[in-house]
Z-matrix of the N, CA and C atoms (Angstrom, degrees):
N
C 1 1.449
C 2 1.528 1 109.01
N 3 1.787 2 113.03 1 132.05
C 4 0.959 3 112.17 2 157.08
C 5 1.472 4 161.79 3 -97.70
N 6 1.506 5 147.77 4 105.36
C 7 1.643 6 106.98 5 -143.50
C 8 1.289 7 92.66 6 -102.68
N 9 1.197 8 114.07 7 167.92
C 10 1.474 9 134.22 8 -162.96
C 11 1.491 10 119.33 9 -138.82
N 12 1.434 11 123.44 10 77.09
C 13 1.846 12 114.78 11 -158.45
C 14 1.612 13 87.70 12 -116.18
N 15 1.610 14 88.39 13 137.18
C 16 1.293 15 108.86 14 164.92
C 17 1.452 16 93.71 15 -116.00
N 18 1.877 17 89.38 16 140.49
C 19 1.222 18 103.65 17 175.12
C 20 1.527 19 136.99 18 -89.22
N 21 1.570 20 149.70 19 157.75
C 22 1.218 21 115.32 20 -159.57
C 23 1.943 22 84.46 21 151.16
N 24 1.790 23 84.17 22 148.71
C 25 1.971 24 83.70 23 -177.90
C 26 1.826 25 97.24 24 -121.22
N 27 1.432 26 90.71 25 152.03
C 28 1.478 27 105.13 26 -170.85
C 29 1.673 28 127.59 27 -46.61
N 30 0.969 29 152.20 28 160.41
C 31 1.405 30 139.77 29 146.11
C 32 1.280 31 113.35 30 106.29
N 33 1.119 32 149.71 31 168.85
C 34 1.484 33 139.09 32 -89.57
C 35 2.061 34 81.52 33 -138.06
N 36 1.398 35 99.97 34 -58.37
C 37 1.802 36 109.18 35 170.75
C 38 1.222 37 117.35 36 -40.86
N 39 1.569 38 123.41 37 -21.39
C 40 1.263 39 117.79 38 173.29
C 41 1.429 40 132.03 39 -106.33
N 42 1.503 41 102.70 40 -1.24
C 43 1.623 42 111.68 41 -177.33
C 44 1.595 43 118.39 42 -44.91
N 45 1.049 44 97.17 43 147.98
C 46 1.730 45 108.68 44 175.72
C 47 1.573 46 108.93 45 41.33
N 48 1.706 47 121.16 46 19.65
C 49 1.556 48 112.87 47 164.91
C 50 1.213 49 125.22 48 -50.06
N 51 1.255 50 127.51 49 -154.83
C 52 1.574 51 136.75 50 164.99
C 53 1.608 52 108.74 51 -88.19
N 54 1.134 53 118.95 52 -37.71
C 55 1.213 54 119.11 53 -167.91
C 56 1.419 55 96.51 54 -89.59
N 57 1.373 56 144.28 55 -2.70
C 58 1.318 57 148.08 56 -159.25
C 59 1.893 58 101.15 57 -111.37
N 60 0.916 59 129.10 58 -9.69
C 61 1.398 60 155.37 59 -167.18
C 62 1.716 61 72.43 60 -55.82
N 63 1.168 62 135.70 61 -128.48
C 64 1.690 63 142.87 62 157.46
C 65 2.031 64 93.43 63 39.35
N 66 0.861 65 109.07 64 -64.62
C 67 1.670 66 117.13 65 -170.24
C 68 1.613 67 99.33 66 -67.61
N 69 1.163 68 114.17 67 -44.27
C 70 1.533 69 127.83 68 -167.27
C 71 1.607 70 108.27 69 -71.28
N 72 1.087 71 115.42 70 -60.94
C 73 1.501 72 112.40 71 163.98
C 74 1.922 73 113.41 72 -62.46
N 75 1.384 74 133.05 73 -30.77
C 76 0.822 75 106.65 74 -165.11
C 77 1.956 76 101.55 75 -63.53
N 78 1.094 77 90.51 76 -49.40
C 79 1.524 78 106.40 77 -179.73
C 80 1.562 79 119.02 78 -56.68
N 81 1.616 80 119.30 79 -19.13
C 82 1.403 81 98.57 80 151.56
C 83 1.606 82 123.87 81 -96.79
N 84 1.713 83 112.96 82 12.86
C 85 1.645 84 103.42 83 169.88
C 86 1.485 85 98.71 84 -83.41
N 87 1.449 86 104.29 85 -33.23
C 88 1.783 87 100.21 86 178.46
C 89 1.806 88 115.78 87 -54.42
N 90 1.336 89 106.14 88 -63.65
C 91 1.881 90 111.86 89 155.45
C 92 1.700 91 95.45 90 -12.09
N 93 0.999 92 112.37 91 -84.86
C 94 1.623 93 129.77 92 -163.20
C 95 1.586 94 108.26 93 -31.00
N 96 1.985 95 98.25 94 -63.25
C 97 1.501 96 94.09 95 -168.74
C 98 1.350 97 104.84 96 -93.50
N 99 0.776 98 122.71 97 30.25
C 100 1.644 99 126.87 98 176.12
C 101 1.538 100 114.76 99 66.77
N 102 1.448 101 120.63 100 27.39
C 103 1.475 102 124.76 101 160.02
C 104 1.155 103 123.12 102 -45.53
N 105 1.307 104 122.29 103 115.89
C 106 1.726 105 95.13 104 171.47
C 107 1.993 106 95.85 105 -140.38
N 108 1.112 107 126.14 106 -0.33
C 109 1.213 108 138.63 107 164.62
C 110 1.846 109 120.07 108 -81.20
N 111 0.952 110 113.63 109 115.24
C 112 1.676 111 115.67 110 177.71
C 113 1.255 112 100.12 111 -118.71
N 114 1.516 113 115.25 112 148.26
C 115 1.502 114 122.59 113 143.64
C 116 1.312 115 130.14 114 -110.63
N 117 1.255 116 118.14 115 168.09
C 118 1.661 117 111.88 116 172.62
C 119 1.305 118 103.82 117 -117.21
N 120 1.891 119 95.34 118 125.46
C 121 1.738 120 113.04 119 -172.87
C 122 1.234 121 94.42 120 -140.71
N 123 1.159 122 114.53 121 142.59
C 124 1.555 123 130.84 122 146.95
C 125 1.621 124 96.97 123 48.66
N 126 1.580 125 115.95 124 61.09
C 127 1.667 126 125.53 125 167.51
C 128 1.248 127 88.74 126 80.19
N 129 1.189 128 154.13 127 -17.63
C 130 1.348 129 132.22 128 -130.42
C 131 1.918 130 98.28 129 -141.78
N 132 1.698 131 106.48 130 161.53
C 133 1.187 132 125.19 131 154.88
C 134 1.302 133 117.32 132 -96.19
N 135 1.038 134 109.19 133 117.90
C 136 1.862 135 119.62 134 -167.49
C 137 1.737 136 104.18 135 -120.31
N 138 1.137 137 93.41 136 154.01
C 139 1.740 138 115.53 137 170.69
C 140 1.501 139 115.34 138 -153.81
N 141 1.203 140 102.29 139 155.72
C 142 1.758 141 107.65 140 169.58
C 143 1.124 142 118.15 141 -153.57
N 144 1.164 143 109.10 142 153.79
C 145 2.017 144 129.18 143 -167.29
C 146 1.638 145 101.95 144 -162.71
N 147 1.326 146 75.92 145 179.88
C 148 1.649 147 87.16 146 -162.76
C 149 1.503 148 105.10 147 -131.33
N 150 1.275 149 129.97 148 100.86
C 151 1.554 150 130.34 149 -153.21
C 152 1.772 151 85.42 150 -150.17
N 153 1.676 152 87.13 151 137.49
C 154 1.654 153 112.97 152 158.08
C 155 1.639 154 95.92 153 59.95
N 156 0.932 155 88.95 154 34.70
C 157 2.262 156 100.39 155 -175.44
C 158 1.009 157 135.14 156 43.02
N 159 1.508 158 105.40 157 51.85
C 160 1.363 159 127.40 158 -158.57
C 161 1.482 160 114.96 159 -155.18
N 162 1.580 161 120.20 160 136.58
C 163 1.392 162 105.96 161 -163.73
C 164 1.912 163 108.97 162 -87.58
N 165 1.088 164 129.61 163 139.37
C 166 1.796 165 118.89 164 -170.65
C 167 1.375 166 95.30 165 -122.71
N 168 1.001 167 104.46 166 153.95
C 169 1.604 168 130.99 167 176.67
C 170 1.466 169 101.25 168 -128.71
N 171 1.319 170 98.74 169 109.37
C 172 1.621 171 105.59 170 159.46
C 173 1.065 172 118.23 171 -104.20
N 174 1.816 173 114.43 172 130.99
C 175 1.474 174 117.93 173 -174.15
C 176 1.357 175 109.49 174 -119.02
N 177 1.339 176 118.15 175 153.43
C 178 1.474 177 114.48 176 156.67
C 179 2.021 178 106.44 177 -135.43
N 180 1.285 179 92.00 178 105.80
C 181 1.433 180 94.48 179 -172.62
C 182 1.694 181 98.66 180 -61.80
N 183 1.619 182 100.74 181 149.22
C 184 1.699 183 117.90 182 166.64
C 185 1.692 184 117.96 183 -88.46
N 186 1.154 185 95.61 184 -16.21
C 187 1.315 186 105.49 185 -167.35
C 188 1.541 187 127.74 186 -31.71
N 189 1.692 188 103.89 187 -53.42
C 190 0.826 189 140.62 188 174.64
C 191 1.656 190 121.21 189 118.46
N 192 1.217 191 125.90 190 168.54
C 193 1.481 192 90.07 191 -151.42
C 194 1.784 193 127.32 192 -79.56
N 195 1.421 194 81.70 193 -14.85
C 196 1.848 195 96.85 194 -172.68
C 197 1.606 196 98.18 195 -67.83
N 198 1.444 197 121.42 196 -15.53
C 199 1.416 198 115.36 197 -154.35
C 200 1.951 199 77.53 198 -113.75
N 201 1.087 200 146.00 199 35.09
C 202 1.259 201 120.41 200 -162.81
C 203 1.774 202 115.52 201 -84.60
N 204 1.381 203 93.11 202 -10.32
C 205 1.467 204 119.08 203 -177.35
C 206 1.791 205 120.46 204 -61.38
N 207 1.513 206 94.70 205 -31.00
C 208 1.191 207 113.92 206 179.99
C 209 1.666 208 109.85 207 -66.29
N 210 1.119 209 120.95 208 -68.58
C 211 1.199 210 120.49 209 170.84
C 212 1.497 211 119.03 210 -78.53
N 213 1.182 212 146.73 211 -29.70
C 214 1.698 213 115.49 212 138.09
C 215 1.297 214 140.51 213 -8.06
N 216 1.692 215 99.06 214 -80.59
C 217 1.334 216 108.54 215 173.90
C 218 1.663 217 123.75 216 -48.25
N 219 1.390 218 103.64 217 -53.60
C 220 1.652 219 113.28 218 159.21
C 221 1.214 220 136.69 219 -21.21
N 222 1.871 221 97.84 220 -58.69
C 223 1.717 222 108.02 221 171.21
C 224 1.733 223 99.21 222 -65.36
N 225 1.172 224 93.80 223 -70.32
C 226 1.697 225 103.17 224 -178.14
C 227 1.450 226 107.70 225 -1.77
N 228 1.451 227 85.90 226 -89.41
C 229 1.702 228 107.23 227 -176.01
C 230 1.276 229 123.22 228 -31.50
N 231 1.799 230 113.34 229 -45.79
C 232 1.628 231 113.29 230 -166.29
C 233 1.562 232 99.55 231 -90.15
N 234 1.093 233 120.60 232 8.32
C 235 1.868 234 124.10 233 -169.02
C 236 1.546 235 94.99 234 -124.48
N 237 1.211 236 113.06 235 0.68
C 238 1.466 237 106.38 236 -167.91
C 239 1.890 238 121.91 237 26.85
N 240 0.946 239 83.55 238 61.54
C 241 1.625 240 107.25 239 -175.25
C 242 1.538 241 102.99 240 -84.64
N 243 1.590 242 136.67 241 103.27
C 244 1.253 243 123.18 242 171.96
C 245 1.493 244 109.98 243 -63.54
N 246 1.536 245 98.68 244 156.72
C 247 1.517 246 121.80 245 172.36
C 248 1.688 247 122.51 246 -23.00
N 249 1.760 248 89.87 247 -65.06
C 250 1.261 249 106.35 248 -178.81
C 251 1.582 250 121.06 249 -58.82
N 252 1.657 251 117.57 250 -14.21
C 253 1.570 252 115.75 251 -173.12
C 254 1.394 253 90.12 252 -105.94
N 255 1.619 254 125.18 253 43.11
C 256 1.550 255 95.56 254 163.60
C 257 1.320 256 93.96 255 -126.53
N 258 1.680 257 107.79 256 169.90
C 259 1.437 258 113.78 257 -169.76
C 260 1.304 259 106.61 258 -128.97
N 261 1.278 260 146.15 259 134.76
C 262 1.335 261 126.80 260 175.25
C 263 1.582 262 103.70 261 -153.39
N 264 1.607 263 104.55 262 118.89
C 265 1.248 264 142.95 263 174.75
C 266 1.296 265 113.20 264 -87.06
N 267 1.719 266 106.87 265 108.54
C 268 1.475 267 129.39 266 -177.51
C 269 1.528 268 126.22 267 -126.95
N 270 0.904 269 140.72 268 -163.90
C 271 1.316 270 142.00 269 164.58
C 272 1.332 271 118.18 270 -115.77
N 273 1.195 272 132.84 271 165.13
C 274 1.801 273 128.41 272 -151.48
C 275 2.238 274 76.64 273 -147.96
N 276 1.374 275 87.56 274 138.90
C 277 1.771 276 99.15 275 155.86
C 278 1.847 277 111.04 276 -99.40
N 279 1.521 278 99.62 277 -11.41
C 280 1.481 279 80.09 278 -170.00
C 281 1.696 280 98.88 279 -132.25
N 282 1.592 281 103.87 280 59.98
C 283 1.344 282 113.35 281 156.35
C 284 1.619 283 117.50 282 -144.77
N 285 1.038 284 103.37 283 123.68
C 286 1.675 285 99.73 284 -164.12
C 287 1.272 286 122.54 285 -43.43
N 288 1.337 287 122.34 286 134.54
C 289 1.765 288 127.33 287 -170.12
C 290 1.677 289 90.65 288 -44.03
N 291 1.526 290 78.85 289 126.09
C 292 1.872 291 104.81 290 150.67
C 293 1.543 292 97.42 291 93.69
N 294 1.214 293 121.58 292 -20.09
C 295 1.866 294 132.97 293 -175.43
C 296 1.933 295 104.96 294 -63.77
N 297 0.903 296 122.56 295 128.42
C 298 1.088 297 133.89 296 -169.34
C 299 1.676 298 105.97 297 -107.67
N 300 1.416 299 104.64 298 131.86
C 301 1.346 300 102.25 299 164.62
C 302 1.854 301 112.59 300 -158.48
N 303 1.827 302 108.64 301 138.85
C 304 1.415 303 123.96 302 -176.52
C 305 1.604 304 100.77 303 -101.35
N 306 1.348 305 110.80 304 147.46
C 307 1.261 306 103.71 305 159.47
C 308 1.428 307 112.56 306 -162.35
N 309 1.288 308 154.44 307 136.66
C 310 1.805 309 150.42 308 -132.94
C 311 1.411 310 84.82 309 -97.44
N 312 1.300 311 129.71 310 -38.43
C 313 1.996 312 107.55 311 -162.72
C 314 1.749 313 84.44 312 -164.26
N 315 1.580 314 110.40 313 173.18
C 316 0.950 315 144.43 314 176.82
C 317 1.715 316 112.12 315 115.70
N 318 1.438 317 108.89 316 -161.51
C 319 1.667 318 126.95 317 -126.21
C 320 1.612 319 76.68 318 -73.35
N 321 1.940 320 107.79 319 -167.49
C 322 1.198 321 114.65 320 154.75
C 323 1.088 322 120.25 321 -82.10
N 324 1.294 323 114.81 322 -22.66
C 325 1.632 324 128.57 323 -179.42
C 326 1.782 325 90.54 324 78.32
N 327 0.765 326 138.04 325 10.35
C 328 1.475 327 123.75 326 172.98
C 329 1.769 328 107.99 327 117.44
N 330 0.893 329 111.74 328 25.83
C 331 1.368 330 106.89 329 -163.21
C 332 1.805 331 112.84 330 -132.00
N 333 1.207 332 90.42 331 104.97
C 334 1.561 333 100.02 332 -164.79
C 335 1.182 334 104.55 333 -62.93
N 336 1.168 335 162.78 334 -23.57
C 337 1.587 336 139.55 335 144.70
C 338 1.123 337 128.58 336 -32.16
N 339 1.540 338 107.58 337 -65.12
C 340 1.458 339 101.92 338 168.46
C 341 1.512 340 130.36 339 -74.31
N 342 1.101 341 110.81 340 -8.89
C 343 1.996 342 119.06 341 160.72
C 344 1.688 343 93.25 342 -57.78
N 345 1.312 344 123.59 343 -60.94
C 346 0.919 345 122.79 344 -124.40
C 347 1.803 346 81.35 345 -87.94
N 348 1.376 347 121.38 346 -35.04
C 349 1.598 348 107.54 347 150.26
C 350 1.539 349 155.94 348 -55.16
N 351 1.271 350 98.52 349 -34.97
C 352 1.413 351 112.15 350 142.20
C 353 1.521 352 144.32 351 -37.08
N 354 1.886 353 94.03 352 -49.59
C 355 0.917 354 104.44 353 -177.28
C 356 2.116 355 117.71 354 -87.40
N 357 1.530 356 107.10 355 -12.01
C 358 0.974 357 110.45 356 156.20
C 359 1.466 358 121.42 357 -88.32
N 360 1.299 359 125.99 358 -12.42
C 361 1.463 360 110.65 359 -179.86
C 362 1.640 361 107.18 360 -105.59
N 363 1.345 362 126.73 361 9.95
C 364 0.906 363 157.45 362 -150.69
C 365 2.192 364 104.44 363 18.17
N 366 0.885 365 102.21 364 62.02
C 367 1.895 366 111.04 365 -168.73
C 368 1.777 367 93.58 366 -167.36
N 369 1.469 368 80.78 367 144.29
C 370 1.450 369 102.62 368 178.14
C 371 1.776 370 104.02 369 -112.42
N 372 1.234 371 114.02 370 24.05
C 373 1.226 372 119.69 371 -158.60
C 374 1.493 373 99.53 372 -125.38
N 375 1.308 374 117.77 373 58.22
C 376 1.747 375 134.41 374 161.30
C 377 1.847 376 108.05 375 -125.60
N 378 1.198 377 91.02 376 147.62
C 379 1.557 378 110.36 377 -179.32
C 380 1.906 379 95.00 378 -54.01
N 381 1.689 380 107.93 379 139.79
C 382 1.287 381 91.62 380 167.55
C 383 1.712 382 90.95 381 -134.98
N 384 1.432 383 121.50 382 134.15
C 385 1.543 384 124.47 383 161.42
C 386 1.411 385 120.87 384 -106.29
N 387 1.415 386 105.37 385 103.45
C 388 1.560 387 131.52 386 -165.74
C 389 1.674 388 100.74 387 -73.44
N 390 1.175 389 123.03 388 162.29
C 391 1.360 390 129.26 389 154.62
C 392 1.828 391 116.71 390 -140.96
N 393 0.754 392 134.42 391 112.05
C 394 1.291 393 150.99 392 -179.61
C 395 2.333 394 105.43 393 -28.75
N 396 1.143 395 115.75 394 101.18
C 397 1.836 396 97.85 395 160.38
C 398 1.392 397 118.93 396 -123.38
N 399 1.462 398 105.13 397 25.09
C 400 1.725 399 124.50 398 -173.31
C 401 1.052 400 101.00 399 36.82
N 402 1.918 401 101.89 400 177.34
C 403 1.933 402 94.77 401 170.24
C 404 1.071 403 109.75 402 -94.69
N 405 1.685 404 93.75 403 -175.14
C 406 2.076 405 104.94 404 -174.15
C 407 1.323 406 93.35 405 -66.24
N 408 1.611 407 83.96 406 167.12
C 409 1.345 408 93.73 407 175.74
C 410 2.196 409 89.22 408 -151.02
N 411 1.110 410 110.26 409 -163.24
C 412 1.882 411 121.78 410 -175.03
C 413 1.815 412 93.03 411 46.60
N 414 1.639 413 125.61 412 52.75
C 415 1.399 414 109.36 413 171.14
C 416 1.548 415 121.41 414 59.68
N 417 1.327 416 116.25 415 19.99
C 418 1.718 417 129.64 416 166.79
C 419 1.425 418 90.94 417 -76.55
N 420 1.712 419 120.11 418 152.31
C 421 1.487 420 148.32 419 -177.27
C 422 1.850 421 84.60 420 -102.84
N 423 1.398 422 103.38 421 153.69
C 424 1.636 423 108.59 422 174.32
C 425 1.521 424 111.13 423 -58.33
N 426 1.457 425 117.46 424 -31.04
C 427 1.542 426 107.26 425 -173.57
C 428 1.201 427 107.02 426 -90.17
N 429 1.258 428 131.03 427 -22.47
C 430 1.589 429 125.78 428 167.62
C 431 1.359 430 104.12 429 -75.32
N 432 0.888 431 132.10 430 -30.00
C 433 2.019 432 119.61 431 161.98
C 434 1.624 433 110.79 432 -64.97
N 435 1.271 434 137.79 433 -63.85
C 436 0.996 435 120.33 434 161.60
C 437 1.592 436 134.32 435 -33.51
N 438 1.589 437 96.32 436 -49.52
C 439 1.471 438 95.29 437 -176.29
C 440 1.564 439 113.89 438 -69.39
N 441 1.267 440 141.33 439 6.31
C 442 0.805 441 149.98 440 177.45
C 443 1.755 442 148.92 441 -123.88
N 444 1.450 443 120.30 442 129.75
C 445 1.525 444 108.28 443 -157.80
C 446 1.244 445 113.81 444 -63.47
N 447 1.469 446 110.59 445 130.60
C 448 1.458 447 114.14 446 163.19
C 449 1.572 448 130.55 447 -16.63
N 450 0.901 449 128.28 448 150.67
C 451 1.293 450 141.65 449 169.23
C 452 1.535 451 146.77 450 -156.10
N 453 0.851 452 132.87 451 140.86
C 454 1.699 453 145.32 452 -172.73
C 455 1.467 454 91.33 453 90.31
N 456 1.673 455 108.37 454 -122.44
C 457 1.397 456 102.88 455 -155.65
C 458 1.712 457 90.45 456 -89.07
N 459 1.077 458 124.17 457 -20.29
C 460 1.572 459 114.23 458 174.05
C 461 1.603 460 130.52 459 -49.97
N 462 1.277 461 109.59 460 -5.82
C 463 1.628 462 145.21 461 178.19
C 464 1.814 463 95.29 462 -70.65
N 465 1.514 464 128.99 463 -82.69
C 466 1.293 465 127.73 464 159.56
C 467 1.378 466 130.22 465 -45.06
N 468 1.076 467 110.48 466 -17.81
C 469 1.884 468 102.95 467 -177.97
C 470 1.804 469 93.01 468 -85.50
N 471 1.085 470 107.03 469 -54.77
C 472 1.544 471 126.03 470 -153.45
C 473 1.926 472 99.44 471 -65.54
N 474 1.212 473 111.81 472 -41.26
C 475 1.430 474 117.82 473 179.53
C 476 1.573 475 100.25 474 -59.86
N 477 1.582 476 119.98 475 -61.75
C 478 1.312 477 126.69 476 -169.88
C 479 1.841 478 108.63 477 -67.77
N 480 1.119 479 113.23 478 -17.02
C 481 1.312 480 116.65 479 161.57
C 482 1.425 481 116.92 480 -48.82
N 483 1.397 482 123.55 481 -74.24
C 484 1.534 483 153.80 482 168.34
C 485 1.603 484 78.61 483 -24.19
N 486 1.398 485 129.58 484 -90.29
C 487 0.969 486 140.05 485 -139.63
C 488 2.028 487 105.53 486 -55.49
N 489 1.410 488 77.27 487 -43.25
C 490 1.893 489 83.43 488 175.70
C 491 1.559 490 109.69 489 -65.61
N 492 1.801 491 114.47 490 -63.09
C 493 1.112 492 91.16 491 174.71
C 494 1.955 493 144.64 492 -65.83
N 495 1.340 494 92.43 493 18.53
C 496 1.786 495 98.84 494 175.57
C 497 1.603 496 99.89 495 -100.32
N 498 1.381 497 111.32 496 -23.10
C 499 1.267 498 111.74 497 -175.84
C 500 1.919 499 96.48 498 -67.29
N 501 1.586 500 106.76 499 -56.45
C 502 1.480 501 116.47 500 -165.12
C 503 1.425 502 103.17 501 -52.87
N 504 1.203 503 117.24 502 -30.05
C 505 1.716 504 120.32 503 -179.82
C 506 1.349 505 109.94 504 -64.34
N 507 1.354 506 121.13 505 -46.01
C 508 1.649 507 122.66 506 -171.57
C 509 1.392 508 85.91 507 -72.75
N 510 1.428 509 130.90 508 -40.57
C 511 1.735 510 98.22 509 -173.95
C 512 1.292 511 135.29 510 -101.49
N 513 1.336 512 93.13 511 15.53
C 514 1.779 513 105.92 512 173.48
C 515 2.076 514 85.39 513 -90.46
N 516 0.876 515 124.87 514 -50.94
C 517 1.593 516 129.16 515 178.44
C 518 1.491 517 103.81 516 -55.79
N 519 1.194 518 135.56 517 -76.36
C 520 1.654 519 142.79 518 -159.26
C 521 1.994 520 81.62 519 -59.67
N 522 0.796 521 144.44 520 -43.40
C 523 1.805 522 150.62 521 -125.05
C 524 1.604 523 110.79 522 -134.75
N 525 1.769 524 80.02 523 -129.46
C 526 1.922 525 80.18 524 163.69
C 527 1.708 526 102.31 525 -153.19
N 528 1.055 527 93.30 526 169.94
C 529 1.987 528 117.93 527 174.27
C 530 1.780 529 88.75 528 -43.15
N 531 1.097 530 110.77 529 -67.66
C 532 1.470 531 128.97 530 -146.84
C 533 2.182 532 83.76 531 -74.84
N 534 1.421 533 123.06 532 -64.07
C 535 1.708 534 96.01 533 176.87
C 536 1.404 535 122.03 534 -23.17
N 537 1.664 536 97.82 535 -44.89
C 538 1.703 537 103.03 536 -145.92
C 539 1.319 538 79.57 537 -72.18
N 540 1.105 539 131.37 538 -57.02
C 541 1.594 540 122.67 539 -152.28
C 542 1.734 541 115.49 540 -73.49
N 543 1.536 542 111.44 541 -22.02
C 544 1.694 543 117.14 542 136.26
C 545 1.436 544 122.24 543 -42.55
N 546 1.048 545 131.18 544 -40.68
C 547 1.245 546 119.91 545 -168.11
C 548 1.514 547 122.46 546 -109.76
N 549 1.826 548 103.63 547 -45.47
C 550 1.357 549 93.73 548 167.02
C 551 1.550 550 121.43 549 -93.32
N 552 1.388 551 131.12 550 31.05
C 553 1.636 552 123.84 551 -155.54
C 554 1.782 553 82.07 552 -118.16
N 555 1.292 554 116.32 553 50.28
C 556 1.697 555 106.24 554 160.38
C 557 1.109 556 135.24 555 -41.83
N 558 0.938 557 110.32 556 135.08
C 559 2.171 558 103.82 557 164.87
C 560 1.823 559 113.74 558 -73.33
């Protein structure tokens, strides 16, 4: 079994932000497999299907994002889902809008969601799929860039991002961790 959390905070003010990118892809792999049913379990919006012969759990924790750890570990734990089969789709400040990046384990890089996963699964050793929203810039604070939808030309990179990383998900799933990160981990 695989789980699959996109990251992203609840409620209507935050739709389609930068930091909501995680929510945005989960919901277009669901588009894909024809999800259209969610529940609320364990903090979280959950789904399941059965793709590439394998059972997936798609999550979108409510938590909010600093707390995203809480409901990870949770699903994790009660699905006994190892480390290595989870995936979690976030947003990066220090990869240029729309830049895509996979990688099997390491730090949070600064990013309190995934600290805050780490620190519940106690391993840095889960799939993470990054997407690039650079930093602010016109005198924006880091959380008012996050908290907020893209714009100018960062609007097209960042959309086609989403789209790549749902693609990179089906082929780290259909394949391996290591294809996807062959193919989509460009310079």
């Amino acid at each position: 079994m695989k789980l699959i959390a996109g990251l992203g905070n609840p409620g209507k003010e935050y739709e389609h932000s930068r930091h909501n990118i995680g929510w945005d892809v989960a919901d277009e792999l669901a588009k894909r497999w024809g999800i259209s049913l969610w529940k609320e379990q364990m903090k979280s919006d959950t789904a399941s299907v059965t793709k590439f012969g394998e059972k997936i759990l798609l999550v979108k924790p409510l938590t909010y994002m600093n707390l995203s750890g809480d409901a990870v570990g949770a699903i994790a734990s009660y699905y006994k889902i190892s480390v290595e089969d989870i995936f979690v789709i976030c947003d990066d400040l220090d990869l240029p809008p729309g830049k895509v990046r996979i990688r099997k384990k390491g730090s949070a890089g600064g990013h309190n969601g995934l600290k805050s996963i780490i620190s519940q699964l106690h391993s840095e050793d889960f799939i993470r799929f990054r997407v690039g929203v650079g930093h602010p810039h016109d005198g924006h604070t880091v959380i008012e860039h996050v908290l907020q939808r893209p714009c100018g030309e960062d609007v097209e990179k960042i959309e086609t991002a989403k789209t790549t990383v749902a693609d990179a998900v089906e082929c780290a799933l259909e394949y391996t961790v290591d294809k996807a990160m062959n193919l989509y981990n460009k310079k």
